[in-house]
Every structure is written in structure tokens, then in C-alpha cells.
N, C-alpha and C positions, 0 to 999 in steps of 0.2 A: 718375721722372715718367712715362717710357711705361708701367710698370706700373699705373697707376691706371687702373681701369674707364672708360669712356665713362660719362655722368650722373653720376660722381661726384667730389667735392673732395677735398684736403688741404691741409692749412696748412704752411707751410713750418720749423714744429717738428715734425709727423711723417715730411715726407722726412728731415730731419736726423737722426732716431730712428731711420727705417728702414734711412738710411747706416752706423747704429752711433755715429751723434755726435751724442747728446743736446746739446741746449743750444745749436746749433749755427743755428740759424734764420738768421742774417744771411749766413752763409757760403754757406745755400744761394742766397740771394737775390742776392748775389753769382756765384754761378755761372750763377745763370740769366740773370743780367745779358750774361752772355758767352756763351750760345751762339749756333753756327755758322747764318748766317741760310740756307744751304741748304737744312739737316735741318729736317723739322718734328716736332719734339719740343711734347705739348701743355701749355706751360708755363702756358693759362689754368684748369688746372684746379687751380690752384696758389692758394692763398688766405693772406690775412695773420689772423691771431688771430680767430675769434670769425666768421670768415667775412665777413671786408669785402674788396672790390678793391683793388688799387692803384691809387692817384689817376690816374698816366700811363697807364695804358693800361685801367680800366676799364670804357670802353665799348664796345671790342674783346671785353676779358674777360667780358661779361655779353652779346653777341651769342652770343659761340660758346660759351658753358653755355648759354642758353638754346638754342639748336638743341640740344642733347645732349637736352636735357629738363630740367636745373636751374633752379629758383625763384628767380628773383634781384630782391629788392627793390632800389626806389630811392625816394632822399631828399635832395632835390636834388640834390649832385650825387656823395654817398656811396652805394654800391652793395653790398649783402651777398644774402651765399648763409646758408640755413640750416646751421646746422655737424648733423654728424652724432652721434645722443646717446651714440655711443662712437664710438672711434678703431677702425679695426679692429684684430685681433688679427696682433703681429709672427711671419712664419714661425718654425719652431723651431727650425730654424737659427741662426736671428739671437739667438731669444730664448736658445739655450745658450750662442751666444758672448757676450752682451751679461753674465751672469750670472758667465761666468769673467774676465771683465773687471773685475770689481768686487771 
């Protein structure tokens, strides 16, 4: 998560991907659930499927993207960011381990 740009999202099937654990989306959510309230790690640029917030804490999560500079619609009281028209591309690293893994 600290490696995501300022202005920009991922959903928590790309950190899963990025970890090297496809498929893994709950797990991450999970973890995020449990970080250390000291650290600030920016877990609101962390989005569910398709670019929606998380019901509990979205109107936090759509302050502080909007100061980033992200577009965050609302609908009563559902909140989405535009998704990105690709994912970006995984380091090469990742992507040769990811290949010898299969």
C-alpha cells in the first residue's frame, strides 16, 4: 500500500497480485483490518471491485482521495472512484516469479 502513488487507487485484488497471491482479495482486507493505529500506512487508497468505498469508513475514504485529487462520485450513501482502464503493469521481478510459480 505505501507504494501506490498519491492520486491514485487499487483494489484489494491488485495488492493481492502484487503480494504474489492472486485470488487473495479478502486476506488483504483482512490485514488491513489489523494495522498498527500508530503507522500511517495510506489504506484509503485501497478500493473494493469496480472502485466503490467501504460502507464503514467511506466518507473518510473519499475526503482524503479527494485532497489527493481523486474523482469520487456519490449516491446516497455509496461512494466510487473511477477504476483505472488498466491495472498497471507488475514489476519484472514479480512478473518472473509469478510465471515460475505456475
Amino acid at each position: 500500500m505505501r507504494s501506490i502513488p498519491r492520486g491514485e487507487v487499487r483494489s484489494y485484488s491488485q495488492i493481492a497480485l502484487y503480494a504474489g497471491r492472486p485470488g487473495a482479495a479478502r486476506g488483504v482486507g483482512r490485514e488491513m483490518a489489523t494495522l498498527p493505529s500508530g503507522r500511517e500506512v495510506p489504506w484509503w487508497r485501497v478500493t473494493r471491485a469496480g472502485g466503490l468505498l467501504a460502507p464503514l469508513v467511506a466518507v473518510e475514504q473519499a475526503r482524503r482521495l479527494r485532497a489527493e485529487g481523486v474523482t469520487v462520485e456519490q449516491r446516497g450513501q455509496t461512494y466510487r472512484v473511477k477504476p483505472a482502464a488498466e491495472p498497471p503493469a507488475l514489476p519484472a521481478a514479480r512478473t518472473k516469479r509469478l510465471r515460475r510459480a505456475r
